[in-house]
C-alpha positions in Angstrom: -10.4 23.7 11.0 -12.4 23.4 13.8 -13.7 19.7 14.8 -17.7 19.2 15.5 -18.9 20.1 19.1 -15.6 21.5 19.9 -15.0 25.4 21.1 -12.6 26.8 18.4 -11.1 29.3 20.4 -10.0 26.4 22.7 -8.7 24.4 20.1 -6.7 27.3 18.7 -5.3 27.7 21.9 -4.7 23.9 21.8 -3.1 24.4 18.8 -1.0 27.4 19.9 0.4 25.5 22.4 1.8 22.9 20.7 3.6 24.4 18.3 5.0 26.7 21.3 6.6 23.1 22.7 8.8 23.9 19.4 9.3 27.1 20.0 10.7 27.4 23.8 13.1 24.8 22.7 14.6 26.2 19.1 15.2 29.6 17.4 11.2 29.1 16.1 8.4 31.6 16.0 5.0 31.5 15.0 2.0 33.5 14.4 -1.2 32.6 13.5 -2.7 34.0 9.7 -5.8 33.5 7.3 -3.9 32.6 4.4 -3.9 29.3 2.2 -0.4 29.9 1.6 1.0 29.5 5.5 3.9 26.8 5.9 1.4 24.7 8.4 -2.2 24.3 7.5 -4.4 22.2 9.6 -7.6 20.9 8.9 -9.7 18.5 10.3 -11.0 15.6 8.3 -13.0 12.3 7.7 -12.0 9.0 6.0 -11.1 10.1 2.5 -10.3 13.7 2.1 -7.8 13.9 -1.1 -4.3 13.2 0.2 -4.1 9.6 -0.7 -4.0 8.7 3.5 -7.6 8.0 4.4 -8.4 8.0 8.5 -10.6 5.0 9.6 -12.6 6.8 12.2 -12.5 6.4 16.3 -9.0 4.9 17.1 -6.4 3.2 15.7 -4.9 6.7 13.3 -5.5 9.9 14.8 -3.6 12.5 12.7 -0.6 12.6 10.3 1.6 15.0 9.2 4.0 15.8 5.5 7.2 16.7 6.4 8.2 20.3 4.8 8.4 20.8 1.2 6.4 22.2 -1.8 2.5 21.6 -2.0 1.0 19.9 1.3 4.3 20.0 2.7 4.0 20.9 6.2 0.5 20.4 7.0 -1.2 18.5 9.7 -4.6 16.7 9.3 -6.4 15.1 12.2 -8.7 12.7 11.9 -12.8 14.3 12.8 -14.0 11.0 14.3 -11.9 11.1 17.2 -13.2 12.2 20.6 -10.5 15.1 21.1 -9.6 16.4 24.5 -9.1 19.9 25.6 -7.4 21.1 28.5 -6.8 18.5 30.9 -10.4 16.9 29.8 -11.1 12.9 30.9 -8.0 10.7 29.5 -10.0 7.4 29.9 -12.4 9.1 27.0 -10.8 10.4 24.3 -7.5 11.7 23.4 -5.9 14.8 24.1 -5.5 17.0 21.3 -2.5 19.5 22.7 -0.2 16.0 22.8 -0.9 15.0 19.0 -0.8 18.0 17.8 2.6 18.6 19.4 3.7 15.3 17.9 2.0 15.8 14.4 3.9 19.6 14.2 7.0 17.8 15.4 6.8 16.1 11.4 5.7 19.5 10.3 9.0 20.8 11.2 11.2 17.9 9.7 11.0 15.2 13.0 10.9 11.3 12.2 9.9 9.2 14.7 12.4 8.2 17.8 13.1 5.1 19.0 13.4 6.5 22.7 10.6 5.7 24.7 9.0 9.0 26.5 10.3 11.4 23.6 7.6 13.3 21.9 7.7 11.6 18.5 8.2 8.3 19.8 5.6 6.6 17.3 2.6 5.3 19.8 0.5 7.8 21.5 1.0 8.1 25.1 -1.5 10.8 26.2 -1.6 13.6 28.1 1.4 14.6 30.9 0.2 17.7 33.1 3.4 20.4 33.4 4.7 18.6 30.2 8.5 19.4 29.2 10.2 18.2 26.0 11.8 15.4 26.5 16.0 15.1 25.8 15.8 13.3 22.1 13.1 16.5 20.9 15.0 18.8 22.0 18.0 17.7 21.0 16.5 16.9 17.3 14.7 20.6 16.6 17.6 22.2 18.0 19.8 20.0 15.6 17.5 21.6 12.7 16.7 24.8 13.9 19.5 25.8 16.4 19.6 26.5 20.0 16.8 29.0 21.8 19.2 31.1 22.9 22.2 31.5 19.8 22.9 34.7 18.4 23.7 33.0 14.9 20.4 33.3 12.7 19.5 31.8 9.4 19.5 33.8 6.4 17.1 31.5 4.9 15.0 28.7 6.5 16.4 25.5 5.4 15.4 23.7 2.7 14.2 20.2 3.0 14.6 17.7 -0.3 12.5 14.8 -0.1 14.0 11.7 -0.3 12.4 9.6 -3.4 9.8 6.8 -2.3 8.6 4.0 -4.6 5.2 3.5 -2.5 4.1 5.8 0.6 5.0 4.8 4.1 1.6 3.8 5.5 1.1 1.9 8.2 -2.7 1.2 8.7 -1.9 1.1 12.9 0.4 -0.5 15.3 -1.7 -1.8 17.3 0.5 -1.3 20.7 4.7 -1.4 21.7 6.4 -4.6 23.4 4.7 -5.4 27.1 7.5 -3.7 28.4 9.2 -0.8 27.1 12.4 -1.6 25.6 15.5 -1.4 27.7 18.2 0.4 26.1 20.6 3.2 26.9 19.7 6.5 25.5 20.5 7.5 22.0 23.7 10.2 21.9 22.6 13.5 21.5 22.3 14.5 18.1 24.2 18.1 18.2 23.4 21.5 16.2 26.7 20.9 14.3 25.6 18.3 12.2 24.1 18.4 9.1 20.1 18.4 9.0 18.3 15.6 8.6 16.5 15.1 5.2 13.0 13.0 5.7 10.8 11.9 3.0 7.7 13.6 1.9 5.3 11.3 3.0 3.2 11.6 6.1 3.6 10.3 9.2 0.7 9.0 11.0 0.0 8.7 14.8 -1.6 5.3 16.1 -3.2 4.9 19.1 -2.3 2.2 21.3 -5.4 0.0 21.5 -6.2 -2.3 24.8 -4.0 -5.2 25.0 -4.8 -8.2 23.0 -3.6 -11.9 23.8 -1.7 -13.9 20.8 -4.4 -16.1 19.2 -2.1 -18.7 20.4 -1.6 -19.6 24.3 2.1 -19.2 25.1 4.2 -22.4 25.5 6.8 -22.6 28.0 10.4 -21.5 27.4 12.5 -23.8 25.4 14.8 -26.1 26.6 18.5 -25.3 26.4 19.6 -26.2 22.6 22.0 -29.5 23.3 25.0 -28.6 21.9 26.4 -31.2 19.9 23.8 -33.9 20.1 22.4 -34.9 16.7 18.2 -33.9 16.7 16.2 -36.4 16.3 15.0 -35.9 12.5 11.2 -37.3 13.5 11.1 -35.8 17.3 11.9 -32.2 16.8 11.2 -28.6 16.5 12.8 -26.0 13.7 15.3 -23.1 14.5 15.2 -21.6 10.8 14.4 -22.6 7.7 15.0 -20.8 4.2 14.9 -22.1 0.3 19.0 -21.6 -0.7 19.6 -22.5 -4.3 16.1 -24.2 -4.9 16.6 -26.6 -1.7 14.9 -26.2 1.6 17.0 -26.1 4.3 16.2 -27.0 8.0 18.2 -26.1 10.6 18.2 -27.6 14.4 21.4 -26.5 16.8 24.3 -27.5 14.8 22.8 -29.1 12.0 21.5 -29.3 9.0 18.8 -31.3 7.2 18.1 -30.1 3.0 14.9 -30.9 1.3 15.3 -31.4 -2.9 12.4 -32.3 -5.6 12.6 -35.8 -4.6 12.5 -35.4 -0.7 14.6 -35.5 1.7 18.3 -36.2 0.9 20.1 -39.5 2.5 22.9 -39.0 4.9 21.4 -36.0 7.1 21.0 -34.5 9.6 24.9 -33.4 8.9 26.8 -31.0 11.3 26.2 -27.2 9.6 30.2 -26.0 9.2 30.4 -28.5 6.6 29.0 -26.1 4.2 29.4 -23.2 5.8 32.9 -23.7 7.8 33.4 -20.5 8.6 30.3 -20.1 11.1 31.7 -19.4 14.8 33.1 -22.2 17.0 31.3 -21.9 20.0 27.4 -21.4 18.5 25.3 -23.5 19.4 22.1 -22.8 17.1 21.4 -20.4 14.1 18.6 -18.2 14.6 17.4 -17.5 11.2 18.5 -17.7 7.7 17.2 -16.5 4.4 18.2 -16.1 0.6 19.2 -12.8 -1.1 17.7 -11.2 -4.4 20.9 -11.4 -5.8 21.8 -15.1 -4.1 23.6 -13.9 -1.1 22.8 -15.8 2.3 22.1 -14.3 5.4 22.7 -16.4 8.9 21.2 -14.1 12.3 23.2 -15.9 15.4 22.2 -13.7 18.6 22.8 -9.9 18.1 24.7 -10.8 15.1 24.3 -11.2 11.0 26.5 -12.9 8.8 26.9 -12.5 5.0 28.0 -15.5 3.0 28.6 -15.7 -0.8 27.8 -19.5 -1.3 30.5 -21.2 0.6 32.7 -17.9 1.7 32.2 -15.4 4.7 32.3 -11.8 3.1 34.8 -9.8 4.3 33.9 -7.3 7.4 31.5 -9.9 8.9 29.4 -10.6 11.2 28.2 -7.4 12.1 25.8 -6.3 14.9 22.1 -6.4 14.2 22.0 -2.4 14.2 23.7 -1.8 11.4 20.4 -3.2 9.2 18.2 -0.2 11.9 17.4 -2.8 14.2 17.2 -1.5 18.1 20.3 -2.0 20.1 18.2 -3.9 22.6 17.4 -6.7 20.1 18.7 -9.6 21.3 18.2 -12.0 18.4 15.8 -12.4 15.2 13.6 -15.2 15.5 12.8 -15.5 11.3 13.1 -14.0 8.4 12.0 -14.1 4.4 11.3 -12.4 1.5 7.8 -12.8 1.7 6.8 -13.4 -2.1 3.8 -11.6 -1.7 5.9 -8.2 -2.4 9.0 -9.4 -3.0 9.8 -7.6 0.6 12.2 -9.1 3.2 10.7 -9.3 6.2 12.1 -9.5 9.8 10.4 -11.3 13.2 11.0 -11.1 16.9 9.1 -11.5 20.0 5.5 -9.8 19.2 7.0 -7.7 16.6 8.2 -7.5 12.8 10.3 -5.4 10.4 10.3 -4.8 6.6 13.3 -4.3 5.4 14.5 -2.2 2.2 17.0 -4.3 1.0 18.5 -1.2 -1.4 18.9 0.8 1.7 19.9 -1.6 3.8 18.0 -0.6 6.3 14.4 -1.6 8.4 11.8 0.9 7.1 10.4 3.8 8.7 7.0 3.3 11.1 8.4 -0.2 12.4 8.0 -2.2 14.1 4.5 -3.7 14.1 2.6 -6.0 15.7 2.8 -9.6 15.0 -1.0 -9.6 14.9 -1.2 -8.4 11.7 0.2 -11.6 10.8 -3.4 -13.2 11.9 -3.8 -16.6 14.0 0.4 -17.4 14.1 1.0 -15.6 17.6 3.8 -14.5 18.8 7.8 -15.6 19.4 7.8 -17.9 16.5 10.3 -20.7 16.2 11.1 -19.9 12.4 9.1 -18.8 9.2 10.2 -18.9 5.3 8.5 -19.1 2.0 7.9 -22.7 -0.2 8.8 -21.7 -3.7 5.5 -22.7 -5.0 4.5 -19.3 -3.3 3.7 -17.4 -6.7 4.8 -13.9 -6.4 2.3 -10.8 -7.6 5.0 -9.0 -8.6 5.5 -11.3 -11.4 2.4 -10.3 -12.9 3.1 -7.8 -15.4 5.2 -10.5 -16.6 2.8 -13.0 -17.0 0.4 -10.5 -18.8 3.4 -9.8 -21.1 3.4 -13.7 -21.8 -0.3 -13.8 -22.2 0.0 -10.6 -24.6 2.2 -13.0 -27.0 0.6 -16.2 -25.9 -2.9 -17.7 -26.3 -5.7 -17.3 -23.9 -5.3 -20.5 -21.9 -1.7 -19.2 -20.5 -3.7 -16.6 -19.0 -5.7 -18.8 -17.2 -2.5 -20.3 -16.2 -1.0 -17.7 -14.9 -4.0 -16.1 -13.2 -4.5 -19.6 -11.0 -0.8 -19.5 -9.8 -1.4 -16.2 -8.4 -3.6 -17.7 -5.6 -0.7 -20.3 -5.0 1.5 -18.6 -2.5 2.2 -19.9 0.8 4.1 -19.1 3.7 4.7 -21.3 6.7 5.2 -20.0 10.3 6.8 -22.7 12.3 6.8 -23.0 16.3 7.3 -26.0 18.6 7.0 -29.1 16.0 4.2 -28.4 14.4 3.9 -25.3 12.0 1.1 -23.4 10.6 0.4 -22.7 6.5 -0.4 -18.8 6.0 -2.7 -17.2 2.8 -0.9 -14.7 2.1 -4.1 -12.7 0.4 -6.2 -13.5 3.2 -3.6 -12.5 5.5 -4.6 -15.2 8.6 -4.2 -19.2 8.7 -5.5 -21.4 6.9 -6.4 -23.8 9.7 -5.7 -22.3 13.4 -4.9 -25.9 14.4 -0.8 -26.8 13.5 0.0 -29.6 11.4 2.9 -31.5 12.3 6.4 -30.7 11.2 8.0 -34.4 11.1 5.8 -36.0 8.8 4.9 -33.3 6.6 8.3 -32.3 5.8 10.8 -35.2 6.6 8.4 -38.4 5.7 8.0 -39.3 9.4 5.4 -41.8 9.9 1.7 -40.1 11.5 0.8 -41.1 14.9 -2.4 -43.8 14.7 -1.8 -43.9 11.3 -2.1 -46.8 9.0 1.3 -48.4 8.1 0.2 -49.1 4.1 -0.3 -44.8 4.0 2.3 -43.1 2.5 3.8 -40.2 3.9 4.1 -36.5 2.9 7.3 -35.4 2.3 6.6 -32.3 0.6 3.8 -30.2 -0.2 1.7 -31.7 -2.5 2.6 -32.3 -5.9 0.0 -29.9 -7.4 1.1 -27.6 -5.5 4.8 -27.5 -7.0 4.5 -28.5 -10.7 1.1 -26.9 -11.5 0.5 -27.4 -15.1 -1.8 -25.7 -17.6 -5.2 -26.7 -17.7 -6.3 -28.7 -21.0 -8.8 -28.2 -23.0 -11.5 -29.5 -20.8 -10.8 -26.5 -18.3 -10.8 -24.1 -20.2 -14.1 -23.0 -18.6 -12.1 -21.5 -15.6 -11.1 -18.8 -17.2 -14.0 -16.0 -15.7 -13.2 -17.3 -12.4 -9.5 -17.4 -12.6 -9.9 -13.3 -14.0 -12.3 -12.6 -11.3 -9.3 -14.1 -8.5 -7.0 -11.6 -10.6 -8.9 -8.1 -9.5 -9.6 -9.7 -6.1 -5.4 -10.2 -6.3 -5.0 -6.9 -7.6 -7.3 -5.4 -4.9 -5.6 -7.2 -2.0 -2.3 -6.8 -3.3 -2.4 -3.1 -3.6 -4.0 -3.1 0.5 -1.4 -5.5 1.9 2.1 -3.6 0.0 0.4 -0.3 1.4 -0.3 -1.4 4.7 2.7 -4.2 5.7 
């Protein structure tokens, strides 16, 4: 248990203490034993060490924790590389061990993470605080599990925690720091001892550290001027305010209208005023945020702190409803893009310097977000708009295209394998816009390209009148065909892009 270099009667008294942050503040006890079978082991560890949740040495994770169940269900491992603090040692060099492990137990018991900045499991680290007293939400949330300190009623059994099923482990790799400013937002309602006790999955939960602050890879513009709101955009002049494929047609959206982009370019007669297609929008907006398409074909518009589900044409009934009904914070004022990213087949929210995933089935953000926009790497921060070309080929249509190549003759195989590499995702701010590799996770050129004459046929600056202009991406790129004879060849290096697919694919859906 005990980390290199480290007195381990200290860090048992380290240890000791945080866990007695629990038990001032809930009907809890504790007591120390030799045995494998105790409800909380700890152990000290290095990079892979058997749980499927390998630490990455000094910084970024320090520790994680399984919520309480069978097997390692309660246990806390900390990570060997870090520098750990006893005591009250030096804060600027390393990090105190008393105020992770009092977070990492906090999972041990059956805490998620809080949104309320200052609380104990609020997910970034935030050192060590001398004469340090649980915070409001904690104590609130143990007592909600465990009852209140000083109640006569006692348990007649410990509770018993059911995992909630998980299709992939919540992992986050880091978040690499929280907004500039803390969020403002009133504090979350006590949660009370009468209600029923919260069930978390049995995954671990793992605590970042919050790394210096790092500027966008893109200098900040200044603040947008005021959307107009009636006056028609100029279709060659202009920025983006969302953008989303809808029924197989890109649309472009700029205050109160609408552009839409079809296999043969951009259709005649627009920009056209947006209610004309979807009449029931409100009166008196003045832009749409964001927009993006469903799984099952549904369209979502994000106008301010609001979402609105349409069914083609029709409102659904019960709408709009407030942005914190999909788990978003209260003190989100608007969504600046979103898309099902075709990567994972994942929807995907943006804001300010952060993003969301979304679980579509639950119909709510996931747990461990947000994260920092810099994962996305070289697109910045506060984007205009972002969405998906459908050229982007999807890895989770592979097993289909190795059933069709099981059936099919070796060419389709080299086919298939070459769309995989195909995917692309376009971040959009000011009027130019910037095309993403999704497996390479960063730009493909830090310089923007312009929007205007890549997506609407504008003519280029200084260039020559007799060149035509792009309209849409190129042609290659959205009717790939099979290679003929002659390319057969390509086959070893289309299978070696498959494992490197394979390879990426199963780092990016485990860490985004």
């Amino acid at each position: 248990m005990n980390p290199r270099g480290l007195d381990s009667g200290v860090v048992r008294a380290e240890l000791h203490r945080a866990l007695d942050v629990w038990a001032q503040n809930s009907k809890l006890t504790f007591r120390e034993v030799n045995d494998d079978r105790a409800d909380i082991l700890v152990f000290f560890e290095k990079g892979y060490h058997g749980d499927g949740y390998p630490f990455d040495g000094p910084g970024q994770i320090l520790a994680h924790a399984f919520f309480p169940g069978g097997g390692r269900g309660g246990d806390a491992h900390f990570d060997e590389d870090e520098t750990w603090l006893l005591l009250e040692g030096d804060q600027h060099h390393g990090t105190s061990l008393f105020a992770v492990a009092a977070h990492e137990f906090g999972h041990s018991l059956g805490l998620s993470h809080s949104s309320v900045a200052g609380a104990l499991m609020f997910p970034w680290y935030q050192g060590f605080k001398p004469d340090f007293q649980l915070p409001d939400d904690d104590r609130h949330g143990i007592q909600q599990l465990y009852g209140l300190k000083d109640d006569r009623k006692t348990w007649e059994t410990i509770p018993e925690y059911t995992p909630q099923p998980s299709d992939y482990p919540t992992y986050p790799p880091y978040q690499p720091r929280p907004p500039p400013e803390p969020p403002r937002q009133p504090p979350e309602p006590p949660r009370q001892p009468p209600e029923p006790p919260r069930q978390p999955p049995q995954t671990p939960r793992q605590t970042p550290r919050r790394p210096d602050p790092v500027p966008p890879e893109h200098p900040e513009k200044p603040p947008k001027k005021p959307h107009r709101k009636h006056g028609k955009p100029d279709t060659c002049d202009t920025s983006y305010d969302a953008i989303s494929v809808i029924r197989r047609e890109v649309f472009i959206f700029k205050g109160r209208y609408i552009w839409r982009i079809g296999d043969n370019g951009l259709y005649p007669g627009y920009p056209a005023e947006t209610h004309r297609m979807w009449n029931d929008l409100p009166k008196n907006y003045t832009h749409i945020d964001a927009v993006y398409e469903r799984g099952d074909k549904k369209i979502v518009f994000f106008i301010g702190n609001q979402y609105y589900l349409y069914n083609g044409n029709e409102l659904e009934r019960g709408f709009p409803k407030p942005l914190t009904n999909l788990g978003l914070p209260e003190s989100l004022e608007k969504i600046d893009g979103a898309m099902v990213w075709g990567h994972n087949g994942k929807t995907y929210f943006f804001s300010g310097t952060m993003y969301w995933k979304f679980d579509e089935d639950v119909g709510k953000v996931e747990l461990d977000y947000p994260r920092d926009m810099s994962m996305w790497s070289g697109v910045g921060y506060n984007i205009d708009t972002v969405f998906q070309w459908k050229d982007g080929a999807s890895s989770n249509r592979i097993s289909k295209w190795l059933q069709l190549y099981v059936v099919s003759h070796e060419k389709l195989l080299t086919y298939c394998l070459c769309l995989l590499v195909s995917g692309k995702t376009y971040f959009f701010k000011g009027k130019g816009f910037w095309k993403f590799n999704d497996l390479r996770m960063r730009v493909e050129n830090e310089r923007q390209t312009l929007s205007a004459p890549f997506w609407m046929g504008c003519p280029r600056e200084l260039e020559k009148p007799s060149e035509p202009s792009q309209i849409l991406p190129p042609k290659e790129e959205l009717d790939i065909k099979p290679p003929s004879s002659s390319q057969s060849s390509s086959t070893p290096l289309c299978f070696i892009k498959l494992l490197t697919v394979l390879t990426l694919h199963y780092m990016i859906n485990y860490h985004l």
